[in-house]
BALOBA-1460 file (C-alpha; in Angstrom, 3 decimals):
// residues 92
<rec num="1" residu="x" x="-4.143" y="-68.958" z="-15.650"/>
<rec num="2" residu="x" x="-1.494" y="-68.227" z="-13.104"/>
<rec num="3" residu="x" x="-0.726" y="-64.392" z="-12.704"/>
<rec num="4" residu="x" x="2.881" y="-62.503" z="-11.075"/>
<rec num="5" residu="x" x="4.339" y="-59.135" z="-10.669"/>
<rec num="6" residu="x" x="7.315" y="-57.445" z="-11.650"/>
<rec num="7" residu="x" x="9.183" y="-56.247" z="-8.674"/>
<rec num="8" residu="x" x="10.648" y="-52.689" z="-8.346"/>
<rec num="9" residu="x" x="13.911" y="-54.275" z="-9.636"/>
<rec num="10" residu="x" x="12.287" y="-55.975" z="-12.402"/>
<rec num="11" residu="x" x="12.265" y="-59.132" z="-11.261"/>
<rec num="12" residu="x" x="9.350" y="-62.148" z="-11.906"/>
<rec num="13" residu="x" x="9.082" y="-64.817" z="-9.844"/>
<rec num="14" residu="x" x="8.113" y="-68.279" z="-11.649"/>
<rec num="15" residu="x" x="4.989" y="-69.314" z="-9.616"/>
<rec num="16" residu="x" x="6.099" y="-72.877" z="-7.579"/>
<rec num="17" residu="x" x="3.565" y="-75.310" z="-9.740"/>
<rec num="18" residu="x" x="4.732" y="-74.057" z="-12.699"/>
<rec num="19" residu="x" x="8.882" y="-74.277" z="-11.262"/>
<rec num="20" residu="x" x="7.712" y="-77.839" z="-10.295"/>
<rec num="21" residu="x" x="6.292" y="-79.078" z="-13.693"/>
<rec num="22" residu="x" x="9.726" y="-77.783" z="-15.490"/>
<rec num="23" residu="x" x="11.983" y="-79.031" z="-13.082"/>
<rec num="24" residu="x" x="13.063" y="-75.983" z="-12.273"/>
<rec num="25" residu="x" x="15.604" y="-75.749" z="-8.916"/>
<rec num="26" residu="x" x="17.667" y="-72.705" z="-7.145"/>
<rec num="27" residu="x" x="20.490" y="-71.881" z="-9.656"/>
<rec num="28" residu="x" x="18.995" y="-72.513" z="-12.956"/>
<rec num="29" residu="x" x="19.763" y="-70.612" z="-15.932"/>
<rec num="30" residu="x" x="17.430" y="-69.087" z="-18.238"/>
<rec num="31" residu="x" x="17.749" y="-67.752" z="-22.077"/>
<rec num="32" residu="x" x="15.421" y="-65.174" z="-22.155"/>
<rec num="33" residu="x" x="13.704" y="-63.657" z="-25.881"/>
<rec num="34" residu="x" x="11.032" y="-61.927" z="-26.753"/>
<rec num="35" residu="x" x="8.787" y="-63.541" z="-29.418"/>
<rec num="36" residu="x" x="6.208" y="-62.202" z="-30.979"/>
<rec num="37" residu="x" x="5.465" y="-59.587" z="-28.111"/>
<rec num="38" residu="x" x="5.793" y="-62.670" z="-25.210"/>
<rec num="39" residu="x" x="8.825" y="-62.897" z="-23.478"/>
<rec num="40" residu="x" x="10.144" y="-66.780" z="-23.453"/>
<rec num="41" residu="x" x="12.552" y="-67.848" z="-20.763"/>
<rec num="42" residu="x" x="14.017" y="-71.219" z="-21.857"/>
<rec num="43" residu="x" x="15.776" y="-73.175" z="-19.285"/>
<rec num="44" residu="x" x="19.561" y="-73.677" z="-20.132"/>
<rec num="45" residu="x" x="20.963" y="-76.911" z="-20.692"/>
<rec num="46" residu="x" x="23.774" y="-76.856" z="-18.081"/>
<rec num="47" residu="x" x="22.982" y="-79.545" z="-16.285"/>
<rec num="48" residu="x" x="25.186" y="-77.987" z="-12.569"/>
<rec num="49" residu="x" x="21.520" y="-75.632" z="-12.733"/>
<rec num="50" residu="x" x="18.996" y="-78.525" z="-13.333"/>
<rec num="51" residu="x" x="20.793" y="-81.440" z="-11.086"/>
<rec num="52" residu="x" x="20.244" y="-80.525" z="-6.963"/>
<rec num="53" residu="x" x="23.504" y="-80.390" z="-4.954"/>
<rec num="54" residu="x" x="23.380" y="-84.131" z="-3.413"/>
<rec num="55" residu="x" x="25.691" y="-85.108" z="-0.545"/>
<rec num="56" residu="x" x="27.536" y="-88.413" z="0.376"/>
<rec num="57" residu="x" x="25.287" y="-88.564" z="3.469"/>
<rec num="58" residu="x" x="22.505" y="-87.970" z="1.019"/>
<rec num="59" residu="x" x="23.036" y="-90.952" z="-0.868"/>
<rec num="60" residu="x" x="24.219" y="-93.165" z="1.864"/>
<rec num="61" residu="x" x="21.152" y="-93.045" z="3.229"/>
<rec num="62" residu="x" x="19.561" y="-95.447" z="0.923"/>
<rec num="63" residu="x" x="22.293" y="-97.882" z="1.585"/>
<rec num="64" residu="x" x="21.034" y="-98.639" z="5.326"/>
<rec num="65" residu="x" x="18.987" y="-101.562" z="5.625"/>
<rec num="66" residu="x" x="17.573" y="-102.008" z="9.127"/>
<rec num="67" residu="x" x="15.600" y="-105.224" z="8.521"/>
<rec num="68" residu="x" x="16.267" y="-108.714" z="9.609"/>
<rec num="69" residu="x" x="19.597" y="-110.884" z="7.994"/>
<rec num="70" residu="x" x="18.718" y="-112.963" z="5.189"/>
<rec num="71" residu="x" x="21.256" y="-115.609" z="3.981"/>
<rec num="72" residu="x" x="21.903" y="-115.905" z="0.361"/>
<rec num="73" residu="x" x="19.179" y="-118.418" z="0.087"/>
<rec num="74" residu="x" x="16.802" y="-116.912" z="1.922"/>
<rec num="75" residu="x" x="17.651" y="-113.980" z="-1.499"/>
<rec num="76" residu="x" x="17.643" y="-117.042" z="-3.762"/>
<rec num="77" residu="x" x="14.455" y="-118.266" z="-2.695"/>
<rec num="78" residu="x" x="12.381" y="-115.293" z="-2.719"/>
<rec num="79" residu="x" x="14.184" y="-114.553" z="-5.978"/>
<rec num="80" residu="x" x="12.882" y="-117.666" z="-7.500"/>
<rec num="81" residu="x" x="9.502" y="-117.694" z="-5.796"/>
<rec num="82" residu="x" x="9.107" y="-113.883" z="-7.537"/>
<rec num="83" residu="x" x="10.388" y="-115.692" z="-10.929"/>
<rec num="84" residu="x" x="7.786" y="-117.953" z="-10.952"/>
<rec num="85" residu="x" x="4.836" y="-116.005" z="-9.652"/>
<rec num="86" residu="x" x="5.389" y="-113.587" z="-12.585"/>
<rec num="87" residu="x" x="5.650" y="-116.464" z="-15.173"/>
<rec num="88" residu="x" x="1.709" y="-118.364" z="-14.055"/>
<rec num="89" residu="x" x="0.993" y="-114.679" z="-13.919"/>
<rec num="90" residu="x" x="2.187" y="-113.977" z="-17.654"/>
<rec num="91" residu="x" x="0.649" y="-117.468" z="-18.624"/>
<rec num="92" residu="x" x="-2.843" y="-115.834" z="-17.742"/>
């Protein structure tokens, strides 16, 4: 069992494994109820407080390939060498 305090201003911080397993990043929203003498904090559905801020740079990033050229059949080839390796494969 993972254990917290309540600070002087009443505030609980959500231990990091347990923010990790939800999900959970900076920003999101919480409904919070009391049931049955627990209190339940639900995470919101707004999905600005559950998707991280990502960046044009961020996502260019995985467009730069730094690797040799390869010609369209060089692509065509290994395509079709991949197609066939999974079909024997299959066939097994």
């Amino acid at each position: 069992m993972i254990t917290t305090r309540m600070s002087t201003k009443g505030q609980v911080i959500i231990p990091k494994a347990i923010r990790d397993q939800i999900g959970s990043v900076v920003g999101t929203k919480y409904a919070v109820e009391i049931e049955r003498g627990s209190i339940r904090l639900t995470p919101q559905s707004d999905y600005k407080s559950r998707v991280p801020i990502t960046t044009l740079d961020d996502v260019a990033g995985y467009l730069k390939y730094n690797g040799p050229t390869v010609t369209d059949e060089q692509m065509k080839a290994a395509v079709r060498a991949r197609a066939i390796a999974r079909f024997k494969r299959s066939m097994t």
